[in-house]
C-alpha positions in Angstrom: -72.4 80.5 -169.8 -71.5 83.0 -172.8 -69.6 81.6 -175.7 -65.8 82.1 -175.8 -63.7 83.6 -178.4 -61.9 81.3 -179.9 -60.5 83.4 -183.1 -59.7 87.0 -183.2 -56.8 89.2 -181.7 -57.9 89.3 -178.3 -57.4 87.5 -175.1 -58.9 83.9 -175.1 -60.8 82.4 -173.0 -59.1 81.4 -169.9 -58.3 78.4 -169.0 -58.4 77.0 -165.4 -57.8 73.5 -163.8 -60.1 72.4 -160.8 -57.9 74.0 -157.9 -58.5 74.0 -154.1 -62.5 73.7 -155.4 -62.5 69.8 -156.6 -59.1 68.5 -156.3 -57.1 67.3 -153.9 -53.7 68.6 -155.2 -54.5 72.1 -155.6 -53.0 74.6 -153.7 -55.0 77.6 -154.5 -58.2 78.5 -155.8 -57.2 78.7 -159.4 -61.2 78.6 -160.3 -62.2 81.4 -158.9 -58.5 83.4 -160.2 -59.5 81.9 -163.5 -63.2 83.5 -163.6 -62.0 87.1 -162.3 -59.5 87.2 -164.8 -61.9 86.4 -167.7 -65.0 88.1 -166.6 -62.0 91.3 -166.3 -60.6 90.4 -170.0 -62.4 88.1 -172.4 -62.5 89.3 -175.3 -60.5 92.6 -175.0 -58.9 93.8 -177.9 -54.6 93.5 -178.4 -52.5 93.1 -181.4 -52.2 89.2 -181.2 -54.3 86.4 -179.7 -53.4 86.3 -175.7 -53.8 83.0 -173.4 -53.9 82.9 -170.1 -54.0 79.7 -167.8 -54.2 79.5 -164.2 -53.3 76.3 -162.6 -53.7 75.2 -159.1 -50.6 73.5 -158.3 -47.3 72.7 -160.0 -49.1 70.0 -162.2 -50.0 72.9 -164.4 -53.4 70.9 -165.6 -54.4 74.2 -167.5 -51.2 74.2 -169.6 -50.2 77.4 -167.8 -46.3 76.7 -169.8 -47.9 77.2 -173.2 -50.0 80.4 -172.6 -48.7 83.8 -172.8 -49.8 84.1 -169.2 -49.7 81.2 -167.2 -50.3 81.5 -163.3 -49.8 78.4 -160.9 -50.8 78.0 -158.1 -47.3 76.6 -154.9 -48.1 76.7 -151.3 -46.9 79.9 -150.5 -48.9 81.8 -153.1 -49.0 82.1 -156.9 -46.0 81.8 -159.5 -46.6 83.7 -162.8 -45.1 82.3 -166.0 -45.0 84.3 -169.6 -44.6 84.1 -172.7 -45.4 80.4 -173.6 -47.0 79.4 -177.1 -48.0 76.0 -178.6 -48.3 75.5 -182.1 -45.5 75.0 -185.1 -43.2 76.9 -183.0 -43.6 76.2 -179.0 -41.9 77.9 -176.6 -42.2 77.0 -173.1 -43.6 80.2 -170.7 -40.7 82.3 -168.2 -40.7 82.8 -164.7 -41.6 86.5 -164.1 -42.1 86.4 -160.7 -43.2 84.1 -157.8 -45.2 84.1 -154.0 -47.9 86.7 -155.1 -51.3 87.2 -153.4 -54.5 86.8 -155.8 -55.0 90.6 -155.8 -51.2 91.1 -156.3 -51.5 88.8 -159.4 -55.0 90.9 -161.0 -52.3 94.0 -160.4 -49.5 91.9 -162.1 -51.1 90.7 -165.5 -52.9 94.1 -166.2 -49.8 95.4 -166.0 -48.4 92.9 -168.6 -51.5 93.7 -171.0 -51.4 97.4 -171.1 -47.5 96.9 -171.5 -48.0 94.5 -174.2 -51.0 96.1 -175.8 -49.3 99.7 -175.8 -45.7 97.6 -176.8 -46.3 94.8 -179.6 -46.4 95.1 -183.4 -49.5 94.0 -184.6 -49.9 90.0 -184.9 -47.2 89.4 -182.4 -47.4 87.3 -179.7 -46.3 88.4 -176.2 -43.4 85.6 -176.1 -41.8 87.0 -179.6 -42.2 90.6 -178.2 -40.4 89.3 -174.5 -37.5 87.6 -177.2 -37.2 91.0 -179.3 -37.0 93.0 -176.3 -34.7 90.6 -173.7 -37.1 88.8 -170.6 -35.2 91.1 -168.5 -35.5 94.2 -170.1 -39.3 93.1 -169.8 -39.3 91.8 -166.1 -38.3 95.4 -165.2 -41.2 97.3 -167.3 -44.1 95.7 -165.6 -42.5 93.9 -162.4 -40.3 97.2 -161.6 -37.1 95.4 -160.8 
């Protein structure tokens, strides 16, 4: 296993909960989600630190309502959350969209980086930008509603 980054501006590691793989609640395969999304951005580059967390189920054992991306897994597909942070100032993650596909959800956050990447001052996080801008101002750029 490679070490993570766990400091810099640039996506975190990813953070995934068990899933369809060893528990009995999950409802899709947030492990292997989780693993193609960090093997695809670990590491990358952007103005401000990015989380992402993919949960299984509703639960939300990866703390998918505190990343900046947080992906959980319902019975009829994947719901995709954004904006979330922890720290001195939390803000709980939006509903961007819901029922995606795996593939569909890969599509779906690289369209939220390169938005954000190309969109963000430097050292802000993607929930500050999404509050600058209006959710669904943002909902629009990268969801095309």
């Amino acid at each position: 296993m490679s070490p993570g980054f766990a400091v810099g501006l640039c996506v975190r590691s990813i953070k995934a909960c068990p899933g369809t793989t060893f528990c009995k609640r999950g409802q899709q395969d947030s492990l292997s989600l989780g693993l193609e999304l960090d093997g695809k951005y670990h590491g990358m580059e952007l103005p401000a630190k990015l989380k992402i967390g993919v949960s299984g189920c509703p639960n939300q054992c990866a703390e998918t309502c505190i990343k900046d991306i947080g992906i959980v897994g319902m019975p009829s597909g994947w719901k995709v959350l954004v904006g979330g942070n922890g720290g001195a100032r939390p803000r709980l993650a939006q509903e961007l969209i819901k029922g995606l596909g795996s593939q569909d959800v890969i599509t779906l956050v690289d369209k939220i980086i390169k938005y954000y990447k190309a969109n963000a001052k430097p050292h802000q996080r993607l929930g500050a930008m999404i509050e600058k801008m209006d959710f669904d101002k943002f909902r629009s750029e990268v969801c095309g509603e």
